[in-house]
VMD Tcl script that draws the C-alpha trace (Angstrom):
set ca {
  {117.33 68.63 53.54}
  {114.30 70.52 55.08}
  {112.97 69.56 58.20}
  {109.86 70.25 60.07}
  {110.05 70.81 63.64}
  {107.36 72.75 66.26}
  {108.07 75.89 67.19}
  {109.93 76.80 70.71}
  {107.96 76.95 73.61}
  {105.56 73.86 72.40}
  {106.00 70.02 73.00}
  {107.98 69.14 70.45}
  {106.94 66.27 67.57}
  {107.60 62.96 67.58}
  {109.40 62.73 64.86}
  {111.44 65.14 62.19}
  {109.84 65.40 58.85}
  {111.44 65.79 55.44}
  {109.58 68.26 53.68}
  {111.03 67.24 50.52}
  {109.60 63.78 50.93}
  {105.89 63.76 52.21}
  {103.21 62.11 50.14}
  {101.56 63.93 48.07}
  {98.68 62.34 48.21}
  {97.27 61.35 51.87}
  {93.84 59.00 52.32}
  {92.13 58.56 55.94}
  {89.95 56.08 56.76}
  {87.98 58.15 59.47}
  {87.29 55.26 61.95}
  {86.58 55.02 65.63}
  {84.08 57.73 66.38}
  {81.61 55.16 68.02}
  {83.89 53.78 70.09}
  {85.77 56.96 71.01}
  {81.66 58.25 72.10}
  {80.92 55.06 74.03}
  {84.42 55.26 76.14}
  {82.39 58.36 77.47}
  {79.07 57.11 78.29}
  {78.38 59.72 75.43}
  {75.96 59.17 72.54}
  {77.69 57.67 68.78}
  {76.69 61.50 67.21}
  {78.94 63.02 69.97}
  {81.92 61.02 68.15}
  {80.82 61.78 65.01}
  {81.11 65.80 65.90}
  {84.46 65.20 67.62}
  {85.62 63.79 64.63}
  {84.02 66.08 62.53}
  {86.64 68.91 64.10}
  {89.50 66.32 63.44}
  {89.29 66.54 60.35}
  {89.04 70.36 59.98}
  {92.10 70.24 61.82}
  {94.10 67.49 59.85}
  {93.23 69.20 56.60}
  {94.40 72.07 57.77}
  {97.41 71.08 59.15}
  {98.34 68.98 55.63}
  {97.49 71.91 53.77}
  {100.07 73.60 56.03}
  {102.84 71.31 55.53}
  {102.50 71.35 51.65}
  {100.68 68.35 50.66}
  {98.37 68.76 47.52}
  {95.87 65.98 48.52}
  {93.97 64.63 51.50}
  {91.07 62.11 50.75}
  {88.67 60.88 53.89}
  {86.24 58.09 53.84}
  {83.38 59.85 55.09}
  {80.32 57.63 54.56}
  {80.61 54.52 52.89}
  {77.62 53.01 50.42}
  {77.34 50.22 53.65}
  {77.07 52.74 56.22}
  {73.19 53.58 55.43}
  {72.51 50.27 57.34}
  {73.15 52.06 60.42}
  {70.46 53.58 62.71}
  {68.41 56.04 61.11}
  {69.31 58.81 64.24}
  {73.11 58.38 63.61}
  {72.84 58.57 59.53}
  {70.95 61.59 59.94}
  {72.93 62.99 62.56}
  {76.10 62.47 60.08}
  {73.76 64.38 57.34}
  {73.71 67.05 59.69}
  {77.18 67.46 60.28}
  {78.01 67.69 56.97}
  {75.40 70.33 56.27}
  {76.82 72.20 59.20}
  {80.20 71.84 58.01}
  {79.50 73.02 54.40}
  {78.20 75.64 55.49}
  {81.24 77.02 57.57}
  {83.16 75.66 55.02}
  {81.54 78.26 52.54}
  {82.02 80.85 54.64}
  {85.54 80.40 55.23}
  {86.52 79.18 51.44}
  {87.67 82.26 50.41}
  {90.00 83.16 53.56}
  {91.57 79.35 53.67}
  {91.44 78.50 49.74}
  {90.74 74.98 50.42}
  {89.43 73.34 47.39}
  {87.07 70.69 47.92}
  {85.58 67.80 45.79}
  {83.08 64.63 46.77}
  {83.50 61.32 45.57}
  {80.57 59.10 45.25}
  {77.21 58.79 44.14}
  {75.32 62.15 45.72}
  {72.06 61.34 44.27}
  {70.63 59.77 47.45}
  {71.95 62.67 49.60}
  {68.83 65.48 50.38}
  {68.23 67.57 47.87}
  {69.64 70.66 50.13}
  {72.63 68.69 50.58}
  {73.13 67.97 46.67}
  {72.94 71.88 45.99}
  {75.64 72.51 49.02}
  {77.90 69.59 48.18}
  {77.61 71.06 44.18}
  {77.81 75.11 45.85}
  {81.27 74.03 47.75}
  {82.53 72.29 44.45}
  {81.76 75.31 42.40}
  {83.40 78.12 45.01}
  {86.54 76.09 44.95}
  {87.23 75.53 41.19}
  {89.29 78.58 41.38}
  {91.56 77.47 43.90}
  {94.94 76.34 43.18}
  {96.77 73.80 45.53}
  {95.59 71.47 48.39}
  {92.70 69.88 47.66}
  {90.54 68.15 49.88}
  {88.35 65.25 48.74}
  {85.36 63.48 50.71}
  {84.29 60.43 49.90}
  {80.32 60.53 50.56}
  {78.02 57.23 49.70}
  {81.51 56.21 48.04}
  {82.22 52.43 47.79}
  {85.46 51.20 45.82}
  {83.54 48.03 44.75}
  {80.75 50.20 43.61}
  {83.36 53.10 42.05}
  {84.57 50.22 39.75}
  {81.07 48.95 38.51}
  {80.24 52.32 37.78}
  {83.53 53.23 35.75}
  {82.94 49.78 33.82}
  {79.26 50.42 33.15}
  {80.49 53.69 31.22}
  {82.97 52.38 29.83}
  {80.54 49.83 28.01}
  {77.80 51.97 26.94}
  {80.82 53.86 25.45}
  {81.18 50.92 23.51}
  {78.07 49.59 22.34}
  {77.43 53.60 21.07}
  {80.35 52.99 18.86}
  {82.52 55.83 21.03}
  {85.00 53.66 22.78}
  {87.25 50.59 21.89}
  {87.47 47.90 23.90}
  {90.93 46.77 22.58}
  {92.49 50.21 23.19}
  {91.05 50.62 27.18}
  {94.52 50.89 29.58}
  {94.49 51.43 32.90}
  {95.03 54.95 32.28}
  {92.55 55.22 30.65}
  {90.11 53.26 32.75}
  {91.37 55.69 35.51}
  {89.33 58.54 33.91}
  {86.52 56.53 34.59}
  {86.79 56.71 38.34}
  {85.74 59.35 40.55}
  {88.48 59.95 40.86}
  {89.95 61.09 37.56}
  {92.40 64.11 37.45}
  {93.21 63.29 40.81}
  {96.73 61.02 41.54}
  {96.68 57.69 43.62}
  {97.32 57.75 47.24}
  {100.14 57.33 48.43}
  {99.66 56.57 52.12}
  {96.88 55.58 53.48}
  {95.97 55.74 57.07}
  {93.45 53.78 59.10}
  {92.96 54.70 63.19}
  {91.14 52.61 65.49}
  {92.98 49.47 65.59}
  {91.11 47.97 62.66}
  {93.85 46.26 59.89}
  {91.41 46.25 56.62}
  {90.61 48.95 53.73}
  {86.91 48.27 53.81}
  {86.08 49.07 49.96}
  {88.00 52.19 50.30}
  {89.84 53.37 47.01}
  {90.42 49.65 45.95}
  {91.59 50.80 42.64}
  {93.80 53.60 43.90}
  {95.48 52.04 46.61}
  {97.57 49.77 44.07}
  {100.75 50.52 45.47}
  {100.05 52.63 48.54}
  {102.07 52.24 51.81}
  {99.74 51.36 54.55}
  {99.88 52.97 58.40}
  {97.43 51.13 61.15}
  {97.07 53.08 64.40}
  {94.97 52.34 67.69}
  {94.38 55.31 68.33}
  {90.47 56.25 67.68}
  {89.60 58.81 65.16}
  {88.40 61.49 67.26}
  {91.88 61.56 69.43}
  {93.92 61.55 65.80}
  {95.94 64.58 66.33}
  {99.12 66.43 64.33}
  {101.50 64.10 66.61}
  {99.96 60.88 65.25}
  {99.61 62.41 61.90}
  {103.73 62.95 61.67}
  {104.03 59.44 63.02}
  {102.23 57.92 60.01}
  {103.97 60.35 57.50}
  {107.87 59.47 59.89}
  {106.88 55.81 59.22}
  {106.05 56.18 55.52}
  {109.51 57.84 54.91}
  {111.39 54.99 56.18}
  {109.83 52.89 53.40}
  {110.78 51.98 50.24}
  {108.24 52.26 48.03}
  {109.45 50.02 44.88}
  {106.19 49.87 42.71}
  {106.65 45.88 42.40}
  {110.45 46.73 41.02}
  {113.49 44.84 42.73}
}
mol new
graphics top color blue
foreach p $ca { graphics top sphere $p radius 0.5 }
foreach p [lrange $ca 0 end-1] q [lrange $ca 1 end] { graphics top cylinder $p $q radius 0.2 }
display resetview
């Protein structure tokens, strides 16, 4: 049995890890950057850029440990009611990080995909959401998907519309859709359901994230804001999902 453990001379982690057993597939609901900004006196965008750099480092660190997925709610389909400063300042830090990201694709082989409907997204950030896509496709292993203008009740709509005008053009069969096949549908097609998902800052609710996916994933709740999410909390909610039994609605 392999274990992970920090290296000497560093505060050592919370808990032991089997490598053998992680998830391969890790979803984060990337919550609490408001809060974590107005516990400072310091404007919502100044959250949003902390936890902008969380996630670089999360990614990187499950890329590290040898997971092949890691999916992040980003910006839901909901979240364009919010003030037109802080949607814009989100824009921005995605631009930003796209570009690094392009930059630095080639040294860390991080292959990145977006889920969701891009066609409200600025032009310029279309072409650099479809640029980042296009760099990776060559990249083997870790993968890191972003859920951007994604909603799970909206995912599903979209799958069945296709599905249907499959149909009525005479190129699907209604009696022979699974959900397998429905799956391919999705979004996320090609890519295997979660199987943890994580949601900081003390809220206990999926809020339209990967409804379809998250069948059968374990669940891990944390008060601990986005922005402060660090490797230490990270191996508590991969610790807690190896104690569980995951039975897939078996005895």
């Amino acid at each position: 049995m392999a274990f992970f453990k920090k290296s000497a001379g560093k505060k050592p982690d919370p808990a032991q890890l089997d490598l053998e057993r992680l998830p391969r597939h890790v979803a984060i609901i990337m919550d609490g950057n408001g809060r974590w900004a107005k516990k400072r006196g310091l404007p919502r965008t100044a959250g949003h850029a902390a936890g902008a750099e969380t996630f670089r480092t999360i990614a990187t660190y499950a890329k590290n440990l040898g997971m092949d997925y890691l999916t992040v709610y980003a910006f839901s389909t909901e979240n364009w009611k919010r003030p037109e400063q802080e949607v814009s300042a989100i824009m921005g830090l995605l631009e930003k990080y796209l570009h690094e990201s392009i930059e630095t694709m080639a040294r860390d082989k991080i292959k990145m995909a977006f889920l969701g409907d891009l066609s409200p997204l600025s032009p310029k950030l279309q072409q650099l959401c479809r640029e980042t896509e296009e760099i990776s496709k060559g990249y083997e292993g870790f993968q890191a998907n972003i859920c951007l203008n994604y909603g799970g009740r909206d995912e599903i709509v979209r799958a069945a519309k296709a599905f249907a005008a499959q149909c009525a053009a005479g190129t699907a069969d209604p009696a022979a859709l699974t959900e397998e096949a429905f799956g391919r549908y999705l979004y996320s097609a090609d890519i295997p359901d979660p199987d943890l998902i994580i949601r900081p800052s003390g809220e206990v609710r999926i809020s339209n994230f990967l409804l379809w996916q998250s069948a059968y994933a374990e669940f891990y709740f944390t008060d601990v804001l986005w922005p402060d999410f660090s490797k230490e909390e990270f191996n508590r909610a991969l610790a807690a999902y190896q104690n569980r039994s995951r039975r897939f609605g078996g005895v």
